[in-house]
N, C-alpha and C positions, 0 to 999 in steps of 0.2 A: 243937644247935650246940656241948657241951659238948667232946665226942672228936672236932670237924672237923679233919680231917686239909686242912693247906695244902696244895695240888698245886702242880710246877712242870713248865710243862710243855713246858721247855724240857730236861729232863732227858732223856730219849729220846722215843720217839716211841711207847711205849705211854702213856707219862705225858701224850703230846700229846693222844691220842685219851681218854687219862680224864678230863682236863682240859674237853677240847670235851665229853663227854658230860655233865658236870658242868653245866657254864653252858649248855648247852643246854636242859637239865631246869630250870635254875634260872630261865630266862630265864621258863619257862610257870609256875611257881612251883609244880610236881610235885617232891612228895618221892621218894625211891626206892621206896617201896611203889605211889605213883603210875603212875612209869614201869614198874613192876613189872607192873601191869595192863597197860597197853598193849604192851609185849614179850613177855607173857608167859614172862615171864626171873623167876628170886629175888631179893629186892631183897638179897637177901646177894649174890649172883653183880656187883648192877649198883654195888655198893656194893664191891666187889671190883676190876672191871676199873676205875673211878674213879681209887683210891687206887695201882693198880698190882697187887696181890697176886694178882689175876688176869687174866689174857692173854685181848684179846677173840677168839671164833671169828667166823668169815666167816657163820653163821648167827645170832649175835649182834651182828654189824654191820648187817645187813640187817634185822632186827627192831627194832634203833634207826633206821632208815632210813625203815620202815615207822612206827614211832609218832611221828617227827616233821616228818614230810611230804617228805622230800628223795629218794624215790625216783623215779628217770628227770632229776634233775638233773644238774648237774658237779661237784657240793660233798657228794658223800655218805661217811658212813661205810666202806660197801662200800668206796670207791675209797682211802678211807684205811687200811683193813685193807690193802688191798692193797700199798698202799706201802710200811707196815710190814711185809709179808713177804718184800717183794722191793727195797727196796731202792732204789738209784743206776741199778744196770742195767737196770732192766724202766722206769726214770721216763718219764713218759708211757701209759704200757701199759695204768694201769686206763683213763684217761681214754678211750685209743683203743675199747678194747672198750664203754662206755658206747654211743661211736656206732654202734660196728661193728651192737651189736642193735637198732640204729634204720638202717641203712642200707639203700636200695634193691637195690645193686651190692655186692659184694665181689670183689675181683678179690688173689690172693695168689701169692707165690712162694718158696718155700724150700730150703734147700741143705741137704744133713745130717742132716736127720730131718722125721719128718713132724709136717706142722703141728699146733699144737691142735687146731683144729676138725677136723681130720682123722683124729686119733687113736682107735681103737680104746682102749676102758676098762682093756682090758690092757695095752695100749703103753704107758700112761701111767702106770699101777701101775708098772709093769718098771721105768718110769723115776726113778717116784719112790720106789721102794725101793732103787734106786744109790743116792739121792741119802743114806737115811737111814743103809747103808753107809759110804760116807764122812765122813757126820757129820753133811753140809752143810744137812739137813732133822731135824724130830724126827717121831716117825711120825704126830701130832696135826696137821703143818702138812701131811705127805705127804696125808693123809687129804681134808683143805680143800684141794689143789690137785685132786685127782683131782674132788671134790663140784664144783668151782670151774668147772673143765674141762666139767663135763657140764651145769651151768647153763649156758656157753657157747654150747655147741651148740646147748639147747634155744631159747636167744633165735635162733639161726642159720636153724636148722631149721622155725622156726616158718611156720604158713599164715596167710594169704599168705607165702613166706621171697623172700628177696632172690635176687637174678641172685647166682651163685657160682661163679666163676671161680679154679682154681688149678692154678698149673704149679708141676711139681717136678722139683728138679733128680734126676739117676737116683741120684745118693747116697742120697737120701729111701729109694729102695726098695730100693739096695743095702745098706743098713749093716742088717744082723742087732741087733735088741734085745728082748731075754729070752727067746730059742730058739723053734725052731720053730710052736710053738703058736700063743704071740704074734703071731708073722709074718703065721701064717695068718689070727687075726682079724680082723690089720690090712689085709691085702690085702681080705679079706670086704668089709669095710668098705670100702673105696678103690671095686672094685666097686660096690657098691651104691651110692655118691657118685655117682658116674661115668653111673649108669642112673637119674639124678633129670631130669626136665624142666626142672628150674631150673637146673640144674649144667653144667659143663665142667671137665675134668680130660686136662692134656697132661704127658709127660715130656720135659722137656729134656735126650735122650741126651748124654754124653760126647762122644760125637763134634760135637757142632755145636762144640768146640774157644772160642776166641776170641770166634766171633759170638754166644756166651750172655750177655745185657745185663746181667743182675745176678751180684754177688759175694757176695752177702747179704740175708736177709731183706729183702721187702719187701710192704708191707701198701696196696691203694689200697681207698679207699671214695668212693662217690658216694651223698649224701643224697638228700632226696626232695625239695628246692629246686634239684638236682644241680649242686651244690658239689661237689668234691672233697677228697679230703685225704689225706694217704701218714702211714705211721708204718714206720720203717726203723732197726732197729738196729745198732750194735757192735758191738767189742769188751765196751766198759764203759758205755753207756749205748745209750736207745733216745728218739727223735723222734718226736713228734707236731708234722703239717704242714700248715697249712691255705694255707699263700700261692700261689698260682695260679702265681706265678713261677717256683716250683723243685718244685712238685707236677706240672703238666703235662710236663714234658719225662719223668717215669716215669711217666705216663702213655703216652707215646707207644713209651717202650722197653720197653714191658710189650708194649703191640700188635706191636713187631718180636720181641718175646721169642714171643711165639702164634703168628707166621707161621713162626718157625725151629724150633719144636718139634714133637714128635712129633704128627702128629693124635692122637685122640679113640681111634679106633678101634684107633692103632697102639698109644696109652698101654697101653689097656686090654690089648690081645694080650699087653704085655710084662708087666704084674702078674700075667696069668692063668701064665704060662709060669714066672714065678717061686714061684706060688704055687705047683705041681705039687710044687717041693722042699721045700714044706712038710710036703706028707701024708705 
């Protein structure tokens, strides 16, 4: 107790997350060599991220998650890592994905690029080394979104996986990201989506003009009580939606969004046709 260092942690929000991990340990009255065992983390590292001096990773929040039972809750680490990487504009977003690996249904839509869960390992590298480019990422966070992304999937993908349902608008498969190569793994992969028994995958061509229902991401999930719930972003921020009142009517303009889009079969013709310009 000599060298305790006061936290506050209202200072930022890795100070929030050293703080909680602090009184969390302190609450079970494990010292850091304590917690040190059950993370299998240095109790220098855990003695670290506490006081600030080091920055928790996404495999370090998850090992805290694990040693103090809060995994598959709403209140975890993980979801607080997340925050703190992303921010105002993703608010909502860990909490969503929490469900998403617990949902029966997934039903998605997106303008502009292709979704996470749909992303080829390379499409998402491509993206996040724009991002370390411009500034806006360090190659330590690019590295945890890529890891981040493919834990995603694997909660997605899992057997039994959920009904997975997703239209994209033809932006998704027209906008080029990190040359030709990339392209090709990602169409590979759209393909291989597309031929799951669990799956449906349609393109909302250009030409449906006007009668395409959404302008922007949109996210529905139906649980295994079948509840529903949309998570739909901005500009600068993203919703999570569970109220029946203003959930259900995207539900219903997703269903005209399916009837107005491309079949299955036509989707598929047109990724194959694009992919030709890749090899």
């Amino acid at each position: 107790m000599v060298n305790r260092k006061e936290l506050n942690p209202d200072a930022s929000p890795q100070a929030a997350f050293g703080a909680r991990l602090r009184s969390s340990r302190e609450l079970r009255c494990w010292t850091q060599e304590d917690l040190s065992e059950h993370m299998n983390v240095s109790s220098g590292h855990i003695s670290g991220v506490e006081t600030t001096r080091k920055s928790p990773s996404l495999h370090f929040a998850k090992a805290a998650d694990a040693a103090f039972g809060l995994v598959g809750t709403d209140a975890t680490f993980e979801r607080q890592w997340h925050e703190m990487q992303h921010g105002s504009l993703l608010e909502g977003f860990p909490e969503y994905v929490g469900y998403e690996s617990r949902a029966t249904e997934v039903r998605l839509f997106e303008v502009g690029a292709i979704p996470g869960p749909l992303q080829a390992r390379e499409y998402t590298q491509a993206i996040a080394k724009f991002g370390i480019q411009q500034g806006d990422i360090t190659p330590e966070q690019a590295a945890e979104r890529v890891d981040f992304l493919a834990d995603r999937q694997a909660a997605l993908f899992r057997t039994p996986g959920p009904l997975f349902h997703v239209v994209l608008d033809e932006s998704c498969i027209r906008r080029p990201i990190g040359g030709p190569g990339v392209m090709d793994a990602q169409f590979a992969w759209l393909l291989e989506f597309a031929a799951m028994p669990n799956s449906g995958l349609q393109i909302a061509p250009y030409s449906m003009g006007e009668r395409r229902s959404f302008n922007r991401l949109v996210h529905l999930l139906t649980m295994a009580d079948r509840s529903v719930m949309s998570y739909v972003e901005s500009q600068t921020q993203g919703h999570l939606d569970r109220d029946p009142s203003s959930v259900l009517p995207l539900v219903r303009k997703y269903h005209q969004l399916q009837i107005e889009a491309a079949s299955q079969a036509e989707s598929v013709a047109m990724i194959e046709q694009l992919r030709k310009g890749t090899l």
